[in-house]
N, C-alpha and C positions, 0 to 999 in steps of 0.2 A: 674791493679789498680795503680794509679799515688804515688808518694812513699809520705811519711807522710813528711812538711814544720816542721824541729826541732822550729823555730821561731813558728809557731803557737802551735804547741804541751806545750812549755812551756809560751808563756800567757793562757793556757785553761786552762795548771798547777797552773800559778797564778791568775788566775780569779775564781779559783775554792776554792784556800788555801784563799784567801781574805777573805772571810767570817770566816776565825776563829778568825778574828781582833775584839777584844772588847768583846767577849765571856769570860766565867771565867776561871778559875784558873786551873780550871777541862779539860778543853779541851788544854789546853794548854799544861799541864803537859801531855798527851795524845800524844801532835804531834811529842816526839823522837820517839812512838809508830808507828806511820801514815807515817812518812819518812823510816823508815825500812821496813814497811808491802811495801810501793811504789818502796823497791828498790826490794823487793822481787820480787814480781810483772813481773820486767823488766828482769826479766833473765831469760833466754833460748829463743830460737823462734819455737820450735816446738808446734802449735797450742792447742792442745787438753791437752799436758801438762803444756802450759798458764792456760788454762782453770780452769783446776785441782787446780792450785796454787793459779791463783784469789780468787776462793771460801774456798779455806783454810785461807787464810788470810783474806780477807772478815770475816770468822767466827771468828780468832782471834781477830781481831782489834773491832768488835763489840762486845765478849763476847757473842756470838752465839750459838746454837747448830749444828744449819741444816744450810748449805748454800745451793746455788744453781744457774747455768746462766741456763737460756733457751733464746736458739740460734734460733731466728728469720730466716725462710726460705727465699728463693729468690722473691718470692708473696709475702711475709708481711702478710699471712695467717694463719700462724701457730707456730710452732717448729719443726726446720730441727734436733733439737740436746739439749739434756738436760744433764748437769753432774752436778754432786752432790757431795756435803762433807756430813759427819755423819751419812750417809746412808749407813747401811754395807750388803756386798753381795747377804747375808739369807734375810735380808729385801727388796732388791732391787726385788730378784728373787721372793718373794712371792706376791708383788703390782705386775707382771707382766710386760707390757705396759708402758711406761714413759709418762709422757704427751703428747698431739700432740698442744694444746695450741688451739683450736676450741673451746671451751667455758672457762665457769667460770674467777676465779679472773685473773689467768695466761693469760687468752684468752684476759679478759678487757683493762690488760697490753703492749700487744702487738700493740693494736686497738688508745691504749692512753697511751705512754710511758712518764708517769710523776712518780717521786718520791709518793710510796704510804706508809703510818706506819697504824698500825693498832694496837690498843690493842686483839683483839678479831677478825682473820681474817673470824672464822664461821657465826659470826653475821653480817658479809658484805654479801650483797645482791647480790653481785655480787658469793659469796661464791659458787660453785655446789657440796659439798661432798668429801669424801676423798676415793678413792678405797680399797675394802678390802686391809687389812696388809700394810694398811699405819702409819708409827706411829701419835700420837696426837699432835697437832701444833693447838698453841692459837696464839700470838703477830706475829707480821708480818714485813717487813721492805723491798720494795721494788725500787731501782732504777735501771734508765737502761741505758745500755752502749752504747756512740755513738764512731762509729769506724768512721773519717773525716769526720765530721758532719750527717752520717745515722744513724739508729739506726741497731747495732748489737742485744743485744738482752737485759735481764733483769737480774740484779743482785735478789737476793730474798734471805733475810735471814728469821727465822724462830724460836722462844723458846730463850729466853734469857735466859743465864747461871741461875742467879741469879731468875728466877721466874718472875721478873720484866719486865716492858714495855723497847723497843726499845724508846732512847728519842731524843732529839735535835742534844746533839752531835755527838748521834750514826748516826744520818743521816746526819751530816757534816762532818765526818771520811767517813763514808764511798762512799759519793757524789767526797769527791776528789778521793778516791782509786778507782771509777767506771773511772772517767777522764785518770788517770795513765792505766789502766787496758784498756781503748779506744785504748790506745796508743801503749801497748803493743801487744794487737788482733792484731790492722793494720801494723805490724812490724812483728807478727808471720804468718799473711797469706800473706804478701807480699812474704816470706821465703818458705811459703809453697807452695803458688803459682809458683815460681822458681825450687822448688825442683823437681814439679810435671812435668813442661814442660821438666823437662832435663831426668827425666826416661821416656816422651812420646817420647822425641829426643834418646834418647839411644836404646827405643824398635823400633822404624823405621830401625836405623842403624842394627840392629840384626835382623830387617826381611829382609832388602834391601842386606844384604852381605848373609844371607842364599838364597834370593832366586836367588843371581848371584852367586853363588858358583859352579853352573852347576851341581848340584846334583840330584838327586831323587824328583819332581814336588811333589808327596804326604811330603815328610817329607818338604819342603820348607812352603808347606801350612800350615803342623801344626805347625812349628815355627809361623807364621803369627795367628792362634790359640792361641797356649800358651801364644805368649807376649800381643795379645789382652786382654787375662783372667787378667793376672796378671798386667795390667797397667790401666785397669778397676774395678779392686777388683769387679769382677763379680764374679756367680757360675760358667759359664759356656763362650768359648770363640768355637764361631761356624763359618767357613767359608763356603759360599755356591754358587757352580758354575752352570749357566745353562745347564738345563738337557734336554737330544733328544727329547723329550717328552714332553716338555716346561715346563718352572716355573722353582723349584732351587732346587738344590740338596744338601743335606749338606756332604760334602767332605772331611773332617776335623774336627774334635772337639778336646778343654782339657777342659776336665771336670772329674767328680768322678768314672762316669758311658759311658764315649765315645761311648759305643760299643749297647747303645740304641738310640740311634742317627742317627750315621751315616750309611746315604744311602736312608736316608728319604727324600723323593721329596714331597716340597709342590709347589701344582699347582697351576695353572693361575689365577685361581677363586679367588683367596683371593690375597685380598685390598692391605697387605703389599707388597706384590711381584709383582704386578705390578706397584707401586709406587717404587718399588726399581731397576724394570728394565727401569723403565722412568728417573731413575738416582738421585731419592727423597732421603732422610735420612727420618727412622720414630723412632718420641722417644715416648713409650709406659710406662704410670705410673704405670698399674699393665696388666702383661699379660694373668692370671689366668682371669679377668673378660672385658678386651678390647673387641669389638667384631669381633674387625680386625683380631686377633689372633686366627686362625682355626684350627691351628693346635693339635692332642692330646698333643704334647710336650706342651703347652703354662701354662696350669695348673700346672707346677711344679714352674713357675717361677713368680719374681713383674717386678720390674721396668726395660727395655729392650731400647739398641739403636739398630738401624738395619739399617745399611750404607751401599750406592752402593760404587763398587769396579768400577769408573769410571775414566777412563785418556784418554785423544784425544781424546775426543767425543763418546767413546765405553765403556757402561757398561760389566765388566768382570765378574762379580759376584758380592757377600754381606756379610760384615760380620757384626755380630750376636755378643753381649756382653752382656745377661739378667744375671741381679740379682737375688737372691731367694724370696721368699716372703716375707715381712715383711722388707727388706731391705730399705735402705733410696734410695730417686731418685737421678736420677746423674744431679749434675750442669749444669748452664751452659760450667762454664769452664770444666768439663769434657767433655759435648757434642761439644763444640769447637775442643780442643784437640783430641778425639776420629775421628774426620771427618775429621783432620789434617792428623791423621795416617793411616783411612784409604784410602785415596788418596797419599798418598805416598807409601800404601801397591800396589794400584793398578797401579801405575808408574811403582813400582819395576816387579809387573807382567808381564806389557808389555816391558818393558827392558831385563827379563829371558828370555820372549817368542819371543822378537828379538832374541836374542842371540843363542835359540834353534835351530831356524830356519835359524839362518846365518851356525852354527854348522852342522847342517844337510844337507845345500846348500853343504858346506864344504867336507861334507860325501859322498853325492854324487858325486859332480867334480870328487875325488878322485875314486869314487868307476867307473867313465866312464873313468878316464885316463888308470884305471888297464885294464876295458876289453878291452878298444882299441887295447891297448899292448899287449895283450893276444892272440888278433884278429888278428890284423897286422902283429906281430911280430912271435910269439908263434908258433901257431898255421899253418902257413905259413912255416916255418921253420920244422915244425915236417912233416908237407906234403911234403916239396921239400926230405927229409930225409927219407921217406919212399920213394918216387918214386924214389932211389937214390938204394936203398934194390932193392927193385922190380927187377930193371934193372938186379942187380947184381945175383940175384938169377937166372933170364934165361938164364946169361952166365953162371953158374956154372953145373957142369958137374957131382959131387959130389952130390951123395942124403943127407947124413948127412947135407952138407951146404945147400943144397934145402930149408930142413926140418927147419933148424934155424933160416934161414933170416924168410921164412915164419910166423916163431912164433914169432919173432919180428917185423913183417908190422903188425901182428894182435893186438899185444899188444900198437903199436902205434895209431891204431885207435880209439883202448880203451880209450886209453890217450887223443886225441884229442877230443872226445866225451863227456866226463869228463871235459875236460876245458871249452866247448862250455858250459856245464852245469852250470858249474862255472860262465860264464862269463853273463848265467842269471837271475842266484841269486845275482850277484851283480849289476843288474837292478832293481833288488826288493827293496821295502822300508827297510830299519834295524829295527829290530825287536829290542824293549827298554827294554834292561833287565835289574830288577830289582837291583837297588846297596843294596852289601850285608852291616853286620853290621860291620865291622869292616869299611870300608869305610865310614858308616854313623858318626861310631865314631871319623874317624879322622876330619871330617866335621865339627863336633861341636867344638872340640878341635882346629880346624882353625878359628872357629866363633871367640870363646872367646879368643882367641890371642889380636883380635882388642880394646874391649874395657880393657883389662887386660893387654897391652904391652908389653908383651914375650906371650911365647910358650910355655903351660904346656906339660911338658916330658910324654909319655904312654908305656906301653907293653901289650901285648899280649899273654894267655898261653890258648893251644888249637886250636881245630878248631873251632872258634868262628861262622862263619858264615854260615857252616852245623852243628854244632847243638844246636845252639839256633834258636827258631821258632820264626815267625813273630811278634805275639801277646806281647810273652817275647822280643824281644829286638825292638818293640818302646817305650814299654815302660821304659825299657835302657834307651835308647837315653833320652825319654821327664824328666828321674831321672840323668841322666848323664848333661843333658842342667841345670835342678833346681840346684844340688852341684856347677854347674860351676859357674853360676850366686849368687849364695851363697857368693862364694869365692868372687868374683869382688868388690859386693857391699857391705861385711861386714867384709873380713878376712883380708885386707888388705898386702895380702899375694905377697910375692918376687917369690916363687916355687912351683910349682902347680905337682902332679904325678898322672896321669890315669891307673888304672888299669884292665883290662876285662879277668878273668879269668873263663875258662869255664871248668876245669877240678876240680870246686868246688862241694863239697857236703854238703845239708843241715844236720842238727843233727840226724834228721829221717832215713840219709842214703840214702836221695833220690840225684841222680845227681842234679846240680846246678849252675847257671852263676853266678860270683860275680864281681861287680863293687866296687872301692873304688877310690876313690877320697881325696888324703892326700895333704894339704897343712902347710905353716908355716907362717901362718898370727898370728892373737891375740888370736886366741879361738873364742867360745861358749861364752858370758857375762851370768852370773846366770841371769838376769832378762830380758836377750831379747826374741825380738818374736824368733817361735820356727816355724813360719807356714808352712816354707818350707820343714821343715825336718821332719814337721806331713803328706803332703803332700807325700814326699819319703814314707814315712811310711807306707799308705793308698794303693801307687801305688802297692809298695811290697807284703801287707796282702794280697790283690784282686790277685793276684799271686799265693796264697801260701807259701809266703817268707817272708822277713825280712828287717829292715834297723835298721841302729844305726849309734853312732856315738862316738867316741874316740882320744887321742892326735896325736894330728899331726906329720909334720918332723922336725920341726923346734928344736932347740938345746934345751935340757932337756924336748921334747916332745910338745913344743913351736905347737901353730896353731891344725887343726883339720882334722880328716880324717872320710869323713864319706862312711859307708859301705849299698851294697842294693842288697839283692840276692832274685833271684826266680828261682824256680823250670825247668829245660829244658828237 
C-alpha cells in the first residue's frame, strides 16, 4: 500500500473542519473537544488498538453509548471485522456471531457508504432485527471511513447519552474524527503490513538456517511446520511430501493434536493434490464444506492455503496452513506472503537436499579411499607377513615354535577375512541414524543464536538422550523452539540459559525431564498476550506434565525463566 501524501491528509483535514465555519456557538465551543478526540485518534499504529480508540472517542466526542466500525472485506461484500465500544464481554458472548454485514441497515451501508442519522433506526426499512441478547438501540448515527480515497468501513454510533436524537453537530464532529481516523487506519496498516512481512522474512530465515543446519530432515520439517502455524495464526501448520504410492503424505504437523495426522496419505483422486503436484496454490474458504476437501481431516477445519513446495521446476511437496472453523479467511496479503515463504521453504529444501547429497558423495569417496587402503595396503602386507611365518615355521626344528607360528598364520587369516569384511560394508550405503536430543537441542539453541545475536549458554544433567523417549522430547524441542522465540521477540533479553535436566521428578514421584529456559530481558507485562506460554502449557498437560513460569536471571530477579516437564 503506497504511504499516505501528509499534504493531502491535511487539506481532507481542512476540507472536512470547513464546515464548522458559520455554525453556532455550540459546535464551536465543542472543537477543543474534536482536536483532542483527533489527537487521540493518531496515537499508536498498532491496527485493532486504532480501532478500539476510534470507537471510544467517536462515543465520547458524540455523547454516545454504543460505538462501533465494521471493517469492510477485500470484495466489498461484507465485514471482515467488527469492534465495539459499550458492548461488555457477557453481552458480546450472549448475541453470539458479530455481524457479517449480508443484510440489513449494516449490510445497506456497506453497498452505499453515505453518512446515515436516524431518529429511530427500527422503523428504517432497511432495519432486519436485532439477535437475541442484543441490547436495545433506537437513534442511530452512521458514517464511513475512507482509508486514501476507498472505503475502509463504517463508523456507527448508537443511543444518545442524554435520550435525545444524534443532530447536526454531532454528525460534523464526527465526519471530521471519521477523516482523522482514515488517516490513522492507513498509518496503522501501513505499520502493520511492515510488521507482518518482517516476521514472514524472519520465519524463512529460521526454516532456511534449520534446514542447512545438516540435522535430523524430520525435525528440519517440523520447524518449516511450526513457523508455518505460527506466521499464519492457523490451527494447524501441516507439511506434506510425495508418497510411493502416489498422492502426499503428511510428514510433519504443529498442531494440538499432531499425532492424528501424521502419516495420512491423501491420494491422487482428489482435486487438491493434483493441483498441487501440478505446482497450483489452492485457497479454500471453508474446508468442512469445499468439495475438493476429501479428506476426513477437512471437517475440523474453515478457511485453508495449500501451497506447492516447488524450486527449479520440481515440485517437492505442500504445505498445508487451515484455520479452525468459524475463523476469518486469509488476505490477500497473507496469501502473497504465505506462497512467498513457501517457495523459499522449497529452495531451502532443495539446497539441504544438495547438501546431503554432496555430504554423502563425501562419505563415500571417503569410505573408497579407506578400502582401497585396506585392500592394497593392509591387507597385502598381512599376507606377505604370514607367508614370511609360513617360511619360518618349516625351517624350525622346535615343535613348540611349530605350534606358535602356526597359531599365528591362523589368527592372521582371521584378520584378514575380517578386513575383507570390513572393507564391504564400507561399500554399503550408511545407514542415517537418528540425531539424539541433546543434539537436537543444541540445534535450536544454534538457530536462535542468529536472530538473537549471541549464544544462549545450556547444560545438561543426565543421560538425556537414552531416557527421554521420542514422543517426550519433540515435543522438548517444539517447547524449547516456543520459549526461545519467546525470548527474541519479547524479552529483550542480553542472556539467555538452557537447561535439560533429566534426573527431575514430577510431585507425584514419577521420573521426569525438565526444561527451563531463564532469561534477563523485562518480564511477563500483566496485560500481554500469554498464547505461547498456553501453548507450552497444553504441549506439557498432553504429556502428563507441567509448565510455568517464574523470575528470570537478571539482577533482583530481572527477565523470565520459564519451566516445562513431562513425564519420561
Amino acid at each position: 500500500m503506497p504511504e499516505q501524501d501528509p499534504k493531502d491528509s491535511l487539506e481532507a483535514a481542512t476540507q472536512a473542519t470547513r464546515s464548522l465555519q458559520g455554525l453556532s456557538t455550540e459546535l464551536t465551543a465543542r472543537v477543543p473537544q474534536l482536536l483532542e478526540a483527533m489527537r487521540s485518534v493518531g496515537t499508536g499504529l498498532e491496527l485493532h488498538s486504532t480501532l478500539d480508540r476510534i470507537c471510544e472517542t467517536a462515543a465520547e466526542l458524540a455523547h454516545s453509548r454504543y460505538a462501533a466500525i465494521g471493517v469492510v472485506d477485500e470484495e466489498g461484500a461484507g465485514l471482515s471485522d467488527f469492534v465495539t465500544y459499550g458492548v461488555s464481554d457477557e453481552v458480546a458472548h450472549e448475541i453470539g456471531h458479530r455481524p457479517d454485514g449480508h443484510r440489513g441497515l449494516l449490510g445497506a451501508l456497506i453497498h452505499d457508504p453515505v453518512p446515515v442519522r436516524l431518529a429511530d433506526l427500527t422503523a428504517d426499512p432497511r432495519f432486519a432485527g436485532f439477535p437475541p441478547g442484543h441490547p436495545p438501540m433506537r437513534t442511530f448515527l452512521g458514517v464511513p471511513i475512507r482509508v486514501q480515497g476507498e472505503i475502509f468501513g463504517n463508523l456507527y454510533l448508537a443511543e444518545k447519552d442524554d435520550g435525545g436524537e444524534f443532530n447536526d453537530y454531532d454528525l460534523h464532529m464526527v465526519r471530521v474524527l471519521a477523516t482523522e481516523a482514515g488517516i490513522a487506519i492507513g498509518n496503522a496498516r501501513l505499520y502493520e503490513a511492515a510488521r507482518q512481512r518482517e516476521r514472514w522474512i524472519d520465519g524463512s530465515v529460521a526454516v532456511t538456517t534449520a534446514l542447512l543446519s545438516g540435522g535430523d530432515a524430520d525435525d528440519a520439517l517440523s520447524v518449516v511446520a511450526e513457523q508455518a502455524r505460527h506466521l499464519a495464526a492457523s490451527a494447524a501448520g501441516i507439511v506434506l511430501l510425495p508418497a510411493e504410492e502416489g498422492g502426499l503424505e503428511i510428514v510433519a504437523v504443529s498442531a494440538d493434536n499432531p499425532s492424528a495426522q501424521l502419516g495420512v496419505i491423501i491420494g491422487q483422486e482428489s482435486p487438491v493434490v493434483t493441483k498441487l503436484l501440478d505446482g497450483e496454490a489452492v485457497f479454500v474458504d471453508d474446508s468442512a464444506t469445499d468439495p475438493r476437501m476429501v479428506t476426513m481431516l477437512a471437517h475440523q477445519f474453515g478457511p485453508s492455503m495449500l501451497l506447492p513446495l516447488h524450486s527449479g521446476g520440481r515440485v517437492l511437496g505442500a504445505l498445508a496452513t487451515p484455520r479452525a472453523r468459524g475463523e476469518r479467511p486469509f488476505t490477500e496479503t497473507e496469501r502473497t506472503l504465505a506462497t512467498q515463504f513457501a517457495s523459499q521453504a522449497a529452495l531451502a529444501l532443495m539446497m539441504a537436499e544438495a547438501q546431503r547429497d554432496r555430504e554423502r558423495l563425501a562419505v563415500y569417496e571417503d569410505r573408497d579411499r579407506i578400502a582401497r587402503d585396506l585392500h592394497d595396503l593392509v591387507i597385502q602386507r598381512l599376507f606377505a607377513t604370514g607367508m614370511m611365518l609360513e617360511s619360518a615355521q618349516r625351517r624350525s626344528v622346535v615343535p613348540e615354535v611349530q605350534t606358535g607360528v602356526g597359531r599365528a598364520v591362523d589368527e592372521l587369516d582371521v584378520t584378514i577375512q575380517e578386513i575383507r569384511t570390513a572393507i564391504f560394508a564400507l561399500q554399503q550405503e550408511p545407514a542415517e541414524a537418528p540425531s539424539g536430543l541433546r543434539t537436537r537441542v543444541l540445534r535450536e539453541i544454534n538457530m536462535a543464536a542468529v536472530p538473537l545475536g549471541f549464544k544462549p549458554s545450556h547444560r545438561f544433567l543426565g543421560p538425556v538422550d537414552s531416557l527421554v523417549g521420542e514422543l517426550t522430547g519433540k515435543n522438548l524441542i517444539a517447547a524449547l523452539r516456543e520459549a526461545l522465540s519467546n525470548a527474541f521477540r519479547h524479552a529483550e533479553a542480553s542472556l539467555i540459559d538452557v537447561v535439560v535436566d533429566a534426573t527431575a521428578t514430577l510431585p507425584d514421584g514419577r521420573d521426569a525431564v525438565r526444561l527451563s529456559v531463564a532469561d534477563d530481558g523485562v518480564g511477563i507485562s500483566q496485560g500481554g498476550r500469554r498464547s505461547g506460554l498456553r501453548n507450552l502449557a497444553r504441549r506439557a498437560e498432553s504429556l502428563g506434565g507441567a509448565s510455568w513460569f517464574g523470575p528470570g536471571i537478571g539482577e533482583d530477579g530481572g527477565g523470565t525463566t520459564v519451566v516445562w516437564e513431562a513425564p519420561i
